[in-house]
C-alpha positions as CSV (number, residue, x, y, z in Angstrom):
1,X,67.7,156.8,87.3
2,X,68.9,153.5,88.7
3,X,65.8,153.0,90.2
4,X,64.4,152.5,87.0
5,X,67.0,150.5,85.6
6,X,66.7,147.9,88.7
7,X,63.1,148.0,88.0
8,X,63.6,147.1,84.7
9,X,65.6,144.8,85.0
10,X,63.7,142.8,87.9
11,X,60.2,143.2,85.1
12,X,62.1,141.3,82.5
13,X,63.5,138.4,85.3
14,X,60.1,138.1,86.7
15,X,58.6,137.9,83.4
16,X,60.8,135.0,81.9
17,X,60.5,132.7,85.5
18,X,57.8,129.6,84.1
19,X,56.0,129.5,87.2
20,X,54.2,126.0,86.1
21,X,57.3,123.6,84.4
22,X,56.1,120.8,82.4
23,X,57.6,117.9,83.9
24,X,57.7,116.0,79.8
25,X,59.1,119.2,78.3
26,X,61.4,120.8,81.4
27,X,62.7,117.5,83.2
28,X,65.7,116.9,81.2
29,X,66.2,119.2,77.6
30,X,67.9,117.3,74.9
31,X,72.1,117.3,75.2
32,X,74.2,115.9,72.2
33,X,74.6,112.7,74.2
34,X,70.5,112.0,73.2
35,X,70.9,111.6,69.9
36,X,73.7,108.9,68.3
37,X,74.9,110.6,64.6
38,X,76.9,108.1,62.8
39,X,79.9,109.1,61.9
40,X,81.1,109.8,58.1
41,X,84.8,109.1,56.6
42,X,85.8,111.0,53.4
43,X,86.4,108.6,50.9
44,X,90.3,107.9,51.1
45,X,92.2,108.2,47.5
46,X,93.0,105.1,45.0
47,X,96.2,106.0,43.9
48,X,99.2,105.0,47.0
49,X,101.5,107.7,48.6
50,X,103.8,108.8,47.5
51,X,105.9,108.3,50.6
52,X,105.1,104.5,50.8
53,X,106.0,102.1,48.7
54,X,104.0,99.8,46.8
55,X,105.7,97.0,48.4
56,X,106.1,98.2,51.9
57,X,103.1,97.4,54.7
58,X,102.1,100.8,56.5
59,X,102.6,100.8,59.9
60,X,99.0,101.4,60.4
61,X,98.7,98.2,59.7
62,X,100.9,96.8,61.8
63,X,100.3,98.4,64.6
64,X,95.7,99.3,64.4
65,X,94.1,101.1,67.0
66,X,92.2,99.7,69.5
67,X,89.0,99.8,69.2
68,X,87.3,101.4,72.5
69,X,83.7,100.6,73.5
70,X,81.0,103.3,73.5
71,X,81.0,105.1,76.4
72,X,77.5,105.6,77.4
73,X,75.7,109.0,77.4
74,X,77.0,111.6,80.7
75,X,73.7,111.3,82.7
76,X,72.2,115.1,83.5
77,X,73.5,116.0,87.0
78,X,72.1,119.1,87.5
79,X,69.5,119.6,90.9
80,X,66.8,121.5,89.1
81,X,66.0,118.6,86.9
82,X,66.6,115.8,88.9
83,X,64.6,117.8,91.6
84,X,61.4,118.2,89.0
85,X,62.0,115.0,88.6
86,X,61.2,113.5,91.6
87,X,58.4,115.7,92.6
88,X,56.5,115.3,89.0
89,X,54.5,112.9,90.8
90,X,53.5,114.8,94.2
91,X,50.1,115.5,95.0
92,X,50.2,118.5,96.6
93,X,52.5,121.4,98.6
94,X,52.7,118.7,101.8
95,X,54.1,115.7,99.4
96,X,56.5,118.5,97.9
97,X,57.8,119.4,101.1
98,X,58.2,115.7,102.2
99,X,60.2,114.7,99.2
100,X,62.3,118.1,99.3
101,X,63.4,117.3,103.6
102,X,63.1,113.6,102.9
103,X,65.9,114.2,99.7
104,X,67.8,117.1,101.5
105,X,67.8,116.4,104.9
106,X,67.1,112.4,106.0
107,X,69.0,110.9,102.7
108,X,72.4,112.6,104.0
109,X,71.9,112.4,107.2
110,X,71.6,108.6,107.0
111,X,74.3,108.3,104.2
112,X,76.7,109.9,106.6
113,X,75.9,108.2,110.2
114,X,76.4,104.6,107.7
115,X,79.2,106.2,106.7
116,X,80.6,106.5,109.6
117,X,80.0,103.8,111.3
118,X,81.8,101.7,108.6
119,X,84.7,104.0,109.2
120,X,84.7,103.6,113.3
121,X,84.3,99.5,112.5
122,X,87.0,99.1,110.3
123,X,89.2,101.7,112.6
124,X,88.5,99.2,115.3
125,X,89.0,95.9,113.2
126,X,92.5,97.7,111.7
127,X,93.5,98.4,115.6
128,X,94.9,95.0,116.2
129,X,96.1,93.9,112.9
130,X,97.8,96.4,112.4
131,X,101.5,94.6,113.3
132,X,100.1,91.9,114.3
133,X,99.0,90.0,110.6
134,X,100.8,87.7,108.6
135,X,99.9,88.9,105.7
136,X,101.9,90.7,103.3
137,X,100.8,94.2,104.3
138,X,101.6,93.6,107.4
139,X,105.3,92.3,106.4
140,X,105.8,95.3,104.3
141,X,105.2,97.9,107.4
142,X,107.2,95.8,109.5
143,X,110.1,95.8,107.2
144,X,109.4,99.7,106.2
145,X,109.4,100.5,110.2
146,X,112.6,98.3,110.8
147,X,114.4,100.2,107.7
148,X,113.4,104.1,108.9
149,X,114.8,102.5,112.7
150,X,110.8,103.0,113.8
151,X,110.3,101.4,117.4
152,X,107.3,98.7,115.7
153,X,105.1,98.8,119.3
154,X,104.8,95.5,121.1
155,X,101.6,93.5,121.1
156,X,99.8,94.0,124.4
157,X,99.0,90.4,125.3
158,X,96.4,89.7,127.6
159,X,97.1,88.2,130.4
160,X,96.7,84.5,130.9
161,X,95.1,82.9,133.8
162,X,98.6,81.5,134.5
163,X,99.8,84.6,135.3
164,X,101.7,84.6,138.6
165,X,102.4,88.4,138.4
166,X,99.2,89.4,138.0
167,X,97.9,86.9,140.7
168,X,100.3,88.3,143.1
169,X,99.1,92.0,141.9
170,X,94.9,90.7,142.5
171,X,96.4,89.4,146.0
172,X,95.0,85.8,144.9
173,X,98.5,84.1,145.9
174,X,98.2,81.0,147.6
């Protein structure tokens, strides 16, 4: 018996997969962001309320809303249609296959090694200004370290060519 009921039920999915999409009718199906409705107020009432006053301002008026601008239609994030999308032009299985690795694989692979790389440079730039800037960043850790009784670590200077410790260190004392 529940052979025949998984049977069933894999007949009707098989049946109801479109094994050719239309890329104009399948790409992207119409939302309610598509379409723009304008909007309709109920006619308001002549006579006042009895709550305000005839010589009193409501504080609606005082005080309006702000108008907002539109926001603009949520764009249709979903893979299958952005996916048919992109290969409605292909020419083939082969130019399929190089749009699905090139969108899949290559595109995050190179969004990540940029990605990293910007992290690892501004890691290194960061390094040495860290306590060393004048800006006010830098003033505010300071002061933040000096107030929690932080040890603020001491700028490793290079050494000068001047340096009679280090000369005497290289042996290059004369």
């Amino acid at each position: 018996m529940t052979d025949a009921a998984i049977q069933v039920a894999e007949t009707i999915q098989t049946a109801h997969i479109n094994r050719h999409p239309s890329p104009t009718h399948d790409i992207n199906p119409s939302t309610a962001a598509s379409t723009k409705e304008p909007v309709v107020l109920s006619p308001r009432s002549s006579s006042p309320e009895p709550s305000i006053a005839t010589d009193e301002v409501p504080l609606s008026a005082l005080r309006p809303q702000r108008r907002r601008a539109p926001m603009p239609p949520l764009p249709d994030l979903r893979f299958e249609q952005s996916y048919l999308a992109s290969i409605k032009d292909a020419k083939g299985p082969g130019m399929v296959a190089w749009i699905t690795i090139r969108d899949q694989v290559f595109f995050p692979l190179l969004q990540g090694t940029l990605w990293s790389l910007v992290l690892s440079g501004w890691r290194y730039f960061n390094r040495s200004t860290k306590f060393s800037g004048r800006n006010v960043g830098a003033r505010i850790r300071r002061w933040w370290w000096a107030v929690n009784n932080w040890n603020i670590p001491e700028e490793k200077s290079k050494p000068s060519l001047n340096d009679k410790k280090l000369a005497h260190e290289v042996g290059d004392v004369r």
